[in-house]
C-alpha positions as a Markdown table, in Angstrom:
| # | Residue | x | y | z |
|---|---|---|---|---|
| 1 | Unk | 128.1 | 36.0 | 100.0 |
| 2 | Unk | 128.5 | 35.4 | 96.4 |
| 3 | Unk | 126.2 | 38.1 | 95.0 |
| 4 | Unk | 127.5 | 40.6 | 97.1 |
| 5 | Unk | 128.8 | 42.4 | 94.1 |
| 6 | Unk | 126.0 | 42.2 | 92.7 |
| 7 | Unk | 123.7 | 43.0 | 95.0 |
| 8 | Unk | 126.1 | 46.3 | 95.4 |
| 9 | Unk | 125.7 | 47.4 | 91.6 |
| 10 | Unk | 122.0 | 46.7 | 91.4 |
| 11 | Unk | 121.4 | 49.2 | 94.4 |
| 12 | Unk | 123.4 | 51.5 | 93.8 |
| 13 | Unk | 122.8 | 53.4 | 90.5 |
| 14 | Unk | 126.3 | 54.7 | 89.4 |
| 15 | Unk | 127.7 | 51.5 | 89.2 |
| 16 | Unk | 124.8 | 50.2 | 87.5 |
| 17 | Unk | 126.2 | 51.0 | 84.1 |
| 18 | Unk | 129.3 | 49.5 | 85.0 |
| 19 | Unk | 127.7 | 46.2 | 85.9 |
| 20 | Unk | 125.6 | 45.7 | 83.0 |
| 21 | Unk | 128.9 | 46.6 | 80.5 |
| 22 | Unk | 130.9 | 43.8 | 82.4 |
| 23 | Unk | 127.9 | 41.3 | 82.6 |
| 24 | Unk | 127.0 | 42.3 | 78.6 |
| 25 | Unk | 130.9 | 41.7 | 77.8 |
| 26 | Unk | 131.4 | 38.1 | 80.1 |
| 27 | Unk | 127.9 | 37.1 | 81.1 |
| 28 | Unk | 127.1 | 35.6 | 84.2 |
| 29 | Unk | 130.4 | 34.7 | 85.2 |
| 30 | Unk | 131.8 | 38.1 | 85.6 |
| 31 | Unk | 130.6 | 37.9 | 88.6 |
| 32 | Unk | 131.8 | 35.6 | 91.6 |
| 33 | Unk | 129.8 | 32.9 | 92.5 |
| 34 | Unk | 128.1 | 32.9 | 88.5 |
| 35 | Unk | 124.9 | 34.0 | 87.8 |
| 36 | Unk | 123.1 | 36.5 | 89.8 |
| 37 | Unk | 119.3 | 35.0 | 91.0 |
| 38 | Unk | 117.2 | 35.0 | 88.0 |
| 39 | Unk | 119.5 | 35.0 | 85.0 |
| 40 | Unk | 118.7 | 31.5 | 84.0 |
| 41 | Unk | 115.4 | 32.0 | 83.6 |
| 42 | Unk | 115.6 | 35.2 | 81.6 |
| 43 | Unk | 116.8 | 33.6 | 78.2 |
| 44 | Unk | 120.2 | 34.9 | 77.8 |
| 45 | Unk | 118.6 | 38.5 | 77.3 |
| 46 | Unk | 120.7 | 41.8 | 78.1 |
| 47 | Unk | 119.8 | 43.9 | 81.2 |
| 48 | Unk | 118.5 | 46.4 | 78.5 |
| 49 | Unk | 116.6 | 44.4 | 76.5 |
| 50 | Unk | 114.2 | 44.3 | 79.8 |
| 51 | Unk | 113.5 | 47.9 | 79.5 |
């Protein structure tokens, strides 16, 4: 599905860091399929900026 890769970074932690750098860097659309589930609602904010 579309949020496969995704899905993939979110659970699994090395490639966390790597997924937030490329979403940071293109937004939403660095991923296929757009936005993961969520991101609209969030206000444009960073993965960190949840921390």
């Amino acid at each position: 599905m579309t949020r496969s890769l995704w899905d993939h970074a979110v659970h699994h932690g090395n490639d966390l860091d790597e997924a937030r750098a490329r979403f940071n860097e293109n937004g939403p659309f660095a991923f296929p399929g757009g936005a993961p589930p969520g991101w609209a609602t969030a206000g444009r904010r960073s993965p960190r900026a949840e921390k």
